[in-house]
C-alpha positions as CSV (number, residue, x, y, z in Angstrom):
1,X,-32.5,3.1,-81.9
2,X,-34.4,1.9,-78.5
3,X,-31.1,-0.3,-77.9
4,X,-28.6,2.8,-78.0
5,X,-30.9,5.0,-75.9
6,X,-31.1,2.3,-73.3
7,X,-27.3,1.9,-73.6
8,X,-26.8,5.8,-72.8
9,X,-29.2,5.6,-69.9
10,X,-27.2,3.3,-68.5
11,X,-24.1,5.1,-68.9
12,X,-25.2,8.6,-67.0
13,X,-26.7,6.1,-64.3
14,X,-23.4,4.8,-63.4
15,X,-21.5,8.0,-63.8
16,X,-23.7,9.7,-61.4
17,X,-23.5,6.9,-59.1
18,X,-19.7,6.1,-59.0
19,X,-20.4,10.5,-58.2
20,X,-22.5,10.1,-55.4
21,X,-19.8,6.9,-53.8
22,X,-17.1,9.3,-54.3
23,X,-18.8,12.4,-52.6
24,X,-19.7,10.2,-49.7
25,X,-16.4,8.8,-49.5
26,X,-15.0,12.0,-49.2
27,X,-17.3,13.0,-46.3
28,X,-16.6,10.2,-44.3
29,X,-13.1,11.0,-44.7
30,X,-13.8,14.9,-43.3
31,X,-15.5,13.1,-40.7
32,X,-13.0,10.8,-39.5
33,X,-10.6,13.7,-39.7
34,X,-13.1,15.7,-37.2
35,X,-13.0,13.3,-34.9
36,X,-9.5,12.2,-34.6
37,X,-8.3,15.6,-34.3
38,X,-10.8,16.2,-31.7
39,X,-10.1,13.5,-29.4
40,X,-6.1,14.3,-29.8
41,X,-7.0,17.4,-29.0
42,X,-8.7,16.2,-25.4
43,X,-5.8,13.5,-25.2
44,X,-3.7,16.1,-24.9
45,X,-5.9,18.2,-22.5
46,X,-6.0,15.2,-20.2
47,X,-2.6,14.4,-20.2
48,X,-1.1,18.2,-19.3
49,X,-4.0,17.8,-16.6
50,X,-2.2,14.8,-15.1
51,X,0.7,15.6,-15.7
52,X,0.7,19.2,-13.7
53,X,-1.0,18.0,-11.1
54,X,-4.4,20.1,-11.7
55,X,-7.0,16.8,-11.8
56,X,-8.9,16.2,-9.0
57,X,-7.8,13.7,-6.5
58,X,-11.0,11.4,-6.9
59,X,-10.7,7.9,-7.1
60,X,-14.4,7.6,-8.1
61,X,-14.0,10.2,-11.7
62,X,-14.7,8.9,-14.8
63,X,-13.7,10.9,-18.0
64,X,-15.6,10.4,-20.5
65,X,-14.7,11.1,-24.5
66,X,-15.5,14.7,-25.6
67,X,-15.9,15.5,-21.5
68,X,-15.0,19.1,-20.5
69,X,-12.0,18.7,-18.5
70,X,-12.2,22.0,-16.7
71,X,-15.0,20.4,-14.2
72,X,-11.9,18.2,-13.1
73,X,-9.4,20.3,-12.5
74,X,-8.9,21.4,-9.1
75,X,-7.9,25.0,-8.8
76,X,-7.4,25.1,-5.5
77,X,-3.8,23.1,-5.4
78,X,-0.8,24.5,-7.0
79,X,2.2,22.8,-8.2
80,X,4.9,24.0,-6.2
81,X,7.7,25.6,-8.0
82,X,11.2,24.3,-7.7
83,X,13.5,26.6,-6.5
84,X,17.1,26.5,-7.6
85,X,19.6,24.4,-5.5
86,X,21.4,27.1,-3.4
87,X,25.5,27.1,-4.1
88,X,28.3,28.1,-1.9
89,X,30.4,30.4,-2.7
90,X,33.8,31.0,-0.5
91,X,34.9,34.3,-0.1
92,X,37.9,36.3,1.6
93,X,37.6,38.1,4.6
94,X,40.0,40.5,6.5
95,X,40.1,42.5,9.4
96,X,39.0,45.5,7.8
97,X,37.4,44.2,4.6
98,X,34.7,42.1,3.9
99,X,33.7,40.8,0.4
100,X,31.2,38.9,-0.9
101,X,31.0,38.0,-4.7
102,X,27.0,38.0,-6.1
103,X,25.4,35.8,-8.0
104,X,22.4,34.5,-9.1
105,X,20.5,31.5,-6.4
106,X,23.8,31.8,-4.5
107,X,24.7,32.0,-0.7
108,X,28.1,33.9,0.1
109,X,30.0,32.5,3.2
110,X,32.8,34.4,4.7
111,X,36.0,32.9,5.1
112,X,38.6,34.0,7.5
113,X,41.6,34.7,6.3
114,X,44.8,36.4,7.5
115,X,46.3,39.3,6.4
116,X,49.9,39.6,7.5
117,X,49.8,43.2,6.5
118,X,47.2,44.9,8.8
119,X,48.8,42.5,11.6
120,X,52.1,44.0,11.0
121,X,50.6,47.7,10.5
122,X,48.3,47.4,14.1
123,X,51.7,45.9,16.0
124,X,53.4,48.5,14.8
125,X,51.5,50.7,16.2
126,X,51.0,48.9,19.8
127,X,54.8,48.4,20.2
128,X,55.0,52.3,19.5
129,X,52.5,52.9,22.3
130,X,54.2,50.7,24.4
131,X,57.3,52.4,24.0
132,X,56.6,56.1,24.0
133,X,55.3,55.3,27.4
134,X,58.4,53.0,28.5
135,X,60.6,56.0,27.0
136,X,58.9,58.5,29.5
137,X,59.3,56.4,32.0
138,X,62.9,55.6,31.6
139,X,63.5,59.6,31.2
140,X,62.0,59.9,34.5
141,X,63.3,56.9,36.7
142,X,66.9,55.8,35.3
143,X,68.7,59.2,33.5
144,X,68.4,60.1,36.8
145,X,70.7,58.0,38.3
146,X,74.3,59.3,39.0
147,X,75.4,55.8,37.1
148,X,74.9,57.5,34.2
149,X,76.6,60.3,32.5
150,X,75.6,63.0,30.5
151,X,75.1,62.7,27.1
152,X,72.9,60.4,24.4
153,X,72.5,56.7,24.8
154,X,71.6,55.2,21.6
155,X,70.0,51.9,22.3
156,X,68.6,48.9,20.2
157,X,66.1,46.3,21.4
158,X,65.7,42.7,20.3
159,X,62.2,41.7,21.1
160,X,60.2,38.0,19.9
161,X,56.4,37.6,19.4
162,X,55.5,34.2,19.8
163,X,52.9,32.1,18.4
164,X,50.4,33.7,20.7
165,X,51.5,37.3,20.5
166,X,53.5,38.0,23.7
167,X,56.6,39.7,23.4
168,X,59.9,38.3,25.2
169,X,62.9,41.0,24.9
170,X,65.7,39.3,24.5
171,X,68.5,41.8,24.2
172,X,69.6,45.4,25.1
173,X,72.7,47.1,23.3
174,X,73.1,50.8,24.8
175,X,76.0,52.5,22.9
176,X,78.0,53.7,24.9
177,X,77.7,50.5,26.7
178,X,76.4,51.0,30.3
179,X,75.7,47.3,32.7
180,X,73.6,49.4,34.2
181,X,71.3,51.1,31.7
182,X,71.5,47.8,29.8
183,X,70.0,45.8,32.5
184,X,67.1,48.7,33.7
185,X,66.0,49.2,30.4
186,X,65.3,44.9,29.6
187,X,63.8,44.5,33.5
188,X,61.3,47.5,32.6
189,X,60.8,46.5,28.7
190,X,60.0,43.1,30.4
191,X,57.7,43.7,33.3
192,X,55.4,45.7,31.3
193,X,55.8,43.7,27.4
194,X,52.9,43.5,26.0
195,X,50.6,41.2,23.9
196,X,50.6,41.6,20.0
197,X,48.8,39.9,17.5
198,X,50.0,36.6,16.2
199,X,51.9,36.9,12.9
200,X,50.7,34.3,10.6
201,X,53.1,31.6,8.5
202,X,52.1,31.1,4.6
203,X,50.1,27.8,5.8
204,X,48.0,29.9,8.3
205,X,49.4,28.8,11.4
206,X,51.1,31.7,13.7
207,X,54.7,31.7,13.9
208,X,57.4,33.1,16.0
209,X,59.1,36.0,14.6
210,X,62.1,38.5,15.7
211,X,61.9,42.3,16.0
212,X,64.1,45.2,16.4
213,X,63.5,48.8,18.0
214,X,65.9,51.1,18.6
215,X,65.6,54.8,20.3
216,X,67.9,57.5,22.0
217,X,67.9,58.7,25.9
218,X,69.4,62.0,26.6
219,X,71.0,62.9,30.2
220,X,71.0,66.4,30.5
């Protein structure tokens, strides 16, 4: 009887022992947890520190495990922020119009380029100038003459702008045909020709080009 009471002792002894191993184990593993997690944690703390530029520039600082890194971080230095690269952008530009396309961290440049058609429109319009006032003057100084008869003179004008705009007449036809209108209406066209704009080939370079004007003279 004293033997299987002895035997039983035993027995609750070790149960309660391999308890208490088992409930320390387990703490130690809470603890190791604790602690690994915590110095990650300041790992990681430390690294975005150096990383971003924030620690102190001190060759003599020591960090220390568990050490608050917000006593090293110098506030007073920012990183700088990288801007984005600026791109060019090419865009057209006439005489009249300008456009620039928009974007986002972009730099629009102008680019000249010609347009034939506003060239055309604004010599046009000079040569008409010029030749309302050559008209008059013709009216005024040639019908005049006794050379002429009365009656309408159509006449047509051959005229060449060259590659830097000045206009050459090149040939008078006066129907009826007069030598002597012919030849007073190309020396006063001549004298006073004036200077358009250049008209530009398709590969941008100005080109020579030929015209033709006509108009009427009436001798009273």
């Amino acid at each position: 009887m004293l033997t299987y009471c002895r035997l039983n002792l035993q027995d609750a002894m070790s149960k309660k022992k391999r308890y208490f191993l088992n409930v320390c184990d387990m703490k130690k593993g809470i603890l190791f947890l604790l602690v690994a997690t915590s110095f990650t944690g300041n790992a990681q703390s430390l690294k975005d520190a150096l990383y971003g530029g924030k620690l102190k520039t001190d060759s003599g600082t020591v960090i220390r495990k568990g050490e608050d890194l917000s006593s090293k971080i110098d506030t007073s230095t920012k990183k700088p922020v990288e801007q984005g690269k600026n791109k060019l952008i090419a865009v057209n530009r006439d005489s009249s119009v300008i456009s620039i396309a928009a974007k986002p961290d972009t730099v629009a440049i102008a680019v000249e380029k010609s347009d034939n058609n506003s060239i055309v429109k604004d010599n046009n319009k000079l040569w008409k100038e010029f030749m309302d006032s050559a008209i008059s003057t013709l009216k005024a100084e040639v019908l005049t003459s006794k050379k002429l008869k009365k009656g309408d003179y159509f006449i047509i004008v051959d005229y060449e702008i060259g590659t830097d705009g000045q206009v050459t007449i090149t040939n008078v036809y006066p129907s009826p045909e007069n030598k002597f209108l012919e030849e007073q209406v190309k020396e006063r066209l001549s004298i006073s020709a004036p200077r358009l704009n250049p008209v530009m080939a398709s590969n941008g370079k100005p080109r020579k080009i030929i015209k033709r004007y006509n108009f009427t003279l009436t001798k009273m």
